[in-house]
C-alpha positions in Angstrom: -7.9 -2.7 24.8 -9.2 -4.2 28.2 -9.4 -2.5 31.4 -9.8 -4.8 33.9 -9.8 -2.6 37.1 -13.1 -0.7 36.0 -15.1 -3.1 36.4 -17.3 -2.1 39.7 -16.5 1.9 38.6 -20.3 1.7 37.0 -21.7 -0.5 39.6 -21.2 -3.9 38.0 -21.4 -6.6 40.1 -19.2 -10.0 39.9 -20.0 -12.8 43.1 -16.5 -13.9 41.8 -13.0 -12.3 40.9 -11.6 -14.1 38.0 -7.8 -13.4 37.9 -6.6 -11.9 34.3 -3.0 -13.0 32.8 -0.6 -12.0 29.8 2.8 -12.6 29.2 4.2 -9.3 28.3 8.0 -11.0 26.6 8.8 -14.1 26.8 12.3 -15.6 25.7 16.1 -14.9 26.6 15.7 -11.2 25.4 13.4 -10.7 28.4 10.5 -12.4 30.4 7.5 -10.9 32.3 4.3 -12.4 33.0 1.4 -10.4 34.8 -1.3 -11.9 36.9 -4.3 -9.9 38.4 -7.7 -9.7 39.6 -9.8 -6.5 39.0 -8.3 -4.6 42.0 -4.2 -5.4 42.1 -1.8 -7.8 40.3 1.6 -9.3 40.2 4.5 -9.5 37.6 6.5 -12.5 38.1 9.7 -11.6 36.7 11.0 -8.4 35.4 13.3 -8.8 32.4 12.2 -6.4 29.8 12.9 -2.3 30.4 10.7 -0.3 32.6 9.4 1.7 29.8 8.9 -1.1 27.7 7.2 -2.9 30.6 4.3 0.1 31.2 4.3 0.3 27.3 2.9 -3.1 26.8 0.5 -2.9 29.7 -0.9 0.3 28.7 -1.5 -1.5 25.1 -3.6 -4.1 27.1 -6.0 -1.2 29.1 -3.3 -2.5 32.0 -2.6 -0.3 34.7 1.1 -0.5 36.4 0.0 1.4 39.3 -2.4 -1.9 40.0 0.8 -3.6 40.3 2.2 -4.4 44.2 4.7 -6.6 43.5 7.3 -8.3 41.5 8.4 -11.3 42.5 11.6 -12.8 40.6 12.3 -16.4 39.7 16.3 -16.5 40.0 19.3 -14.1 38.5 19.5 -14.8 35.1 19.8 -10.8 33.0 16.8 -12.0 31.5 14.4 -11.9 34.6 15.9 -8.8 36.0 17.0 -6.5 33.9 13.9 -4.1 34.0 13.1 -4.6 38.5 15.4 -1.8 40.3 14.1 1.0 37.9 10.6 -0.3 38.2 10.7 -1.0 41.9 12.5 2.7 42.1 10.1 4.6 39.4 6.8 2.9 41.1 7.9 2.3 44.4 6.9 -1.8 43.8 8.1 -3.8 46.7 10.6 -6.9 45.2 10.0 -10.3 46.1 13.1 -12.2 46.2 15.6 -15.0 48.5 18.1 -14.1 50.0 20.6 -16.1 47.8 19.0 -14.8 44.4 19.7 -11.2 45.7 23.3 -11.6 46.7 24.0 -13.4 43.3 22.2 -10.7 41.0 23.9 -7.6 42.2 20.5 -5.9 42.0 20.7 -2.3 43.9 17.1 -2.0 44.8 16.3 0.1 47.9 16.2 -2.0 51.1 12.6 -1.1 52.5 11.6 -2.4 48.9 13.0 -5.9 49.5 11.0 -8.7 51.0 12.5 -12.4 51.1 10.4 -15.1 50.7 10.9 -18.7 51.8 10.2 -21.9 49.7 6.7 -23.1 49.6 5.3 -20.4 52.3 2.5 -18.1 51.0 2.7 -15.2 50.3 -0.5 -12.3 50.6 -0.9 -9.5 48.1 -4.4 -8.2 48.4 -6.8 -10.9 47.6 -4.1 -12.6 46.0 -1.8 -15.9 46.8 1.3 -16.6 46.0 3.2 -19.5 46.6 6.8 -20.1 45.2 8.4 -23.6 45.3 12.1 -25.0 44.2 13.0 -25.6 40.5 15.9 -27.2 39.0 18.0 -24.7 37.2 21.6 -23.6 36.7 20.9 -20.8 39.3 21.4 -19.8 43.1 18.2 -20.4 44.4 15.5 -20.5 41.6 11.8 -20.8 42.2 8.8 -21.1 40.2 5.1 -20.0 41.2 1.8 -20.2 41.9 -1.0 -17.2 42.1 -4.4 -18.0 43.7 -7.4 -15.6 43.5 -10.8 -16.5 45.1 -10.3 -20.4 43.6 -8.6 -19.7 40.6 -4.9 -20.8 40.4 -2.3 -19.7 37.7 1.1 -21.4 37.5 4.4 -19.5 35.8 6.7 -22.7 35.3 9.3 -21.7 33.1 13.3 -22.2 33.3 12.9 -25.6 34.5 15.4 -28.5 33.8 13.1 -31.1 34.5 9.3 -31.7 35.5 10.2 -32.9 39.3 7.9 -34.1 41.2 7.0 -30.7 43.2 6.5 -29.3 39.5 3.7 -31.8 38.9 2.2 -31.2 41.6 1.1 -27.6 41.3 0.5 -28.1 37.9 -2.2 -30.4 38.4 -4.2 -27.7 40.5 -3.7 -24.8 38.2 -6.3 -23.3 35.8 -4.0 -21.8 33.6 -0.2 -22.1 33.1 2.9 -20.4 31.7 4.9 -23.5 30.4 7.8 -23.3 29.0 9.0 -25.1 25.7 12.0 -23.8 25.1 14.1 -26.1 22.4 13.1 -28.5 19.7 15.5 -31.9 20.9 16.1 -32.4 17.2 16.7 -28.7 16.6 19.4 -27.9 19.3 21.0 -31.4 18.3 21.5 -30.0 14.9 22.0 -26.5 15.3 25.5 -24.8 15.7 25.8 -24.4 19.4 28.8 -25.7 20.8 28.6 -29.0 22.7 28.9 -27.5 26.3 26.3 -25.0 25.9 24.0 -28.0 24.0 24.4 -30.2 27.2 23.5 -26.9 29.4 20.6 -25.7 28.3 19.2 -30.1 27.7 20.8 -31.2 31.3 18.8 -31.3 34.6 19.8 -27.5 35.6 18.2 -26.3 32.1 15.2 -25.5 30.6 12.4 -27.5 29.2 11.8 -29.3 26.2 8.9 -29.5 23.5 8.8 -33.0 24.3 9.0 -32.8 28.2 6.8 -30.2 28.4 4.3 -32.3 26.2 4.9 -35.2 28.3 4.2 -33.2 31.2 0.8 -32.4 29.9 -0.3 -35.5 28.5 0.1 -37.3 31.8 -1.1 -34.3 34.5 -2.8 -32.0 32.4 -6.1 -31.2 35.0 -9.6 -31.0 33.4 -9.9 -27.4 34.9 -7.1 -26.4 32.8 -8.6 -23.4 30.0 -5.2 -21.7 29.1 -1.7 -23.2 28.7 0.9 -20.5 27.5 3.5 -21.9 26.2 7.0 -20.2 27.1 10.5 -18.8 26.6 10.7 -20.7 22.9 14.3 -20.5 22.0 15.1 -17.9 19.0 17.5 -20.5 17.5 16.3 -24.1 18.6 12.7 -23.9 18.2 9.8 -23.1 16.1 6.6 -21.7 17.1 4.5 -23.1 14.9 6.1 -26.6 15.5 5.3 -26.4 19.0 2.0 -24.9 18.3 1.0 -28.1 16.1 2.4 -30.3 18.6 0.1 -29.0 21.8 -3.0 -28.7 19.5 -2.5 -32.0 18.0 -3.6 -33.5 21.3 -6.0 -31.8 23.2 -8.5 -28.7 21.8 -10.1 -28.3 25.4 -7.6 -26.5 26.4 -6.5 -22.5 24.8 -3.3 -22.9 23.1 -1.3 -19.9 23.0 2.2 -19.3 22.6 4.4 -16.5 24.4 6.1 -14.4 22.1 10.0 -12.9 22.7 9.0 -9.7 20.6 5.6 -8.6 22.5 2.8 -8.9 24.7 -0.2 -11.6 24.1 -2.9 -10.2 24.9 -5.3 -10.4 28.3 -7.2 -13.6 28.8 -9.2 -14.4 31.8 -9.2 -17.3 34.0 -12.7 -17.8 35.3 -12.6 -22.1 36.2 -17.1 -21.1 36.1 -16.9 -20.0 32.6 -14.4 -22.4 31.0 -11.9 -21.4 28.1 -12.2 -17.7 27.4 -10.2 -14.8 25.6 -11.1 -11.0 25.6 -12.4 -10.4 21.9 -14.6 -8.1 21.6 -17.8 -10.9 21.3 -17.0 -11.9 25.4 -16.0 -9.1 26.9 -19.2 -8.2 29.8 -21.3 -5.1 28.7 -19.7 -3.2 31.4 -16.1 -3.6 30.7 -16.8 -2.8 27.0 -18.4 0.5 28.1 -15.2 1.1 29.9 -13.5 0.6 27.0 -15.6 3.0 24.6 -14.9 6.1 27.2 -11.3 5.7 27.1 -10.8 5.1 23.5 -13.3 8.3 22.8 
């Protein structure tokens, strides 16, 4: 287990805060993706239960009471099923437009809500985040960026197509939830009915293997350590396909895919260090002291 926000508690000393990330579900059962630096973090999206949610992160040495915000992408059941009891229970201010609200029917208590605006940052702490327009079959769906002290973490996921404004951010960030969602091949074959097939492959869908690998092959940035590869269809995809596909290419870059059934675990996002997970091996002396004392 990792527990990011002890780090100074014993006097250790960092001239940088690298920011920390982990999808805790990841698929049309649920999605939530937390982002955070050693002193407060964000979930983008809250689609798993409240209980479930603090269960994961506890797993991970997370702390939800480090959490000041959840910001949500659009609607869908999948991105909101778990805010108004987490935003009640915690008392976690939602991020959210105006036109997602009034389409969700999401009861959350009014001093809790705070709209955003397209492409204007937002502040948490000493964190950034800026949300930006998406294509997808929703009200008013945005995707995300989270900034810490020159480390930048994209969550692009529900996505029709890779726009232009897509491309953009992704070409700054570090690291990057991205979704894959369907095999072409796969959902072609597979026994959806036709109107759904042309849904969730249409410009107001989701992403494919093959997009999403096109997307990287043309504007993948040097700096990037850690792709996380997202909300993979249950029925028109396979994990270890997409896996092969991504690895096939490039091995600068972590490959890790998002799992619908439970958390990955914490990897940090330090742009001075390069690619980097949280075994045991790497973790600093002082977080792994931490980590005897609440494991004792």
């Amino acid at each position: 287990m990792f527990y990011p926000f002890h780090f100074f508690s014993e006097g250790y000393f960092c001239p940088y805060m690298p920011l920390f990330i982990s999808s805790l579900n990841s698929g049309s059962n649920g999605n939530c993706y937390y982002i955070g630096n050693q002193k407060e973090a964000v979930l983008i999206d809250a689609g798993i239960s409240c209980a479930e949610t603090k269960k994961r992160m506890e797993r991970l040495g997370l702390s939800i009471a480090a959490v000041k915000a959840v910001f949500i992408s659009h609607e869908h059941s999948d991105h909101i099923n778990g805010v108004v009891t987490i935003s009640k229970k915690y008392h976690i201010p939602v991020y959210i437009t105006e036109g997602t609200l009034k389409n969700s029917g999401l009861k959350i208590d009014k001093k809790l809500i705070h709209y955003f605006q397209d492409t204007a940052t937002i502040t948490i702490g000493d964190l950034s985040i800026i949300p930006f327009k998406k294509s997808h079959d929703a009200a008013d769906p945005h995707s995300f960026v989270i900034s810490g002290d020159e480390v930048n973490v994209g969550v692009f996921t529900d996505i029709g197509y890779p726009g232009k404004e897509l491309i953009h951010y992704f070409k700054i960030c570090h690291a990057a939830f991205l979704e894959t969602n369907y095999c072409e091949d796969m959902l072609e074959k597979g026994s959806y009915p036709k109107h759904l097939k042309k849904r969730i492959s249409g410009k107001k869908g989701h992403l494919s293997n093959t997009q999403a690998f096109e997307l990287v092959q043309k504007y993948k940035p040097r700096h990037l350590s850690h792709l996380i590869l997202s909300h993979l269809s249950e029925n028109n995809n396979d994990p270890e396909l997409v896996k092969k596909l991504f690895e096939l290419y490039d091995n600068s870059t972590a490959i890790v895919i998002a799992s619908r059934y439970r958390e990955t675990e914490v990897y940090q996002i330090d742009p001075k260090k390069g690619v980097k997970g949280l075994s045991r091996k790497n973790k600093p002396k002082a977080v792994y002291a931490q980590m005897t004392l609440f494991n004792s």
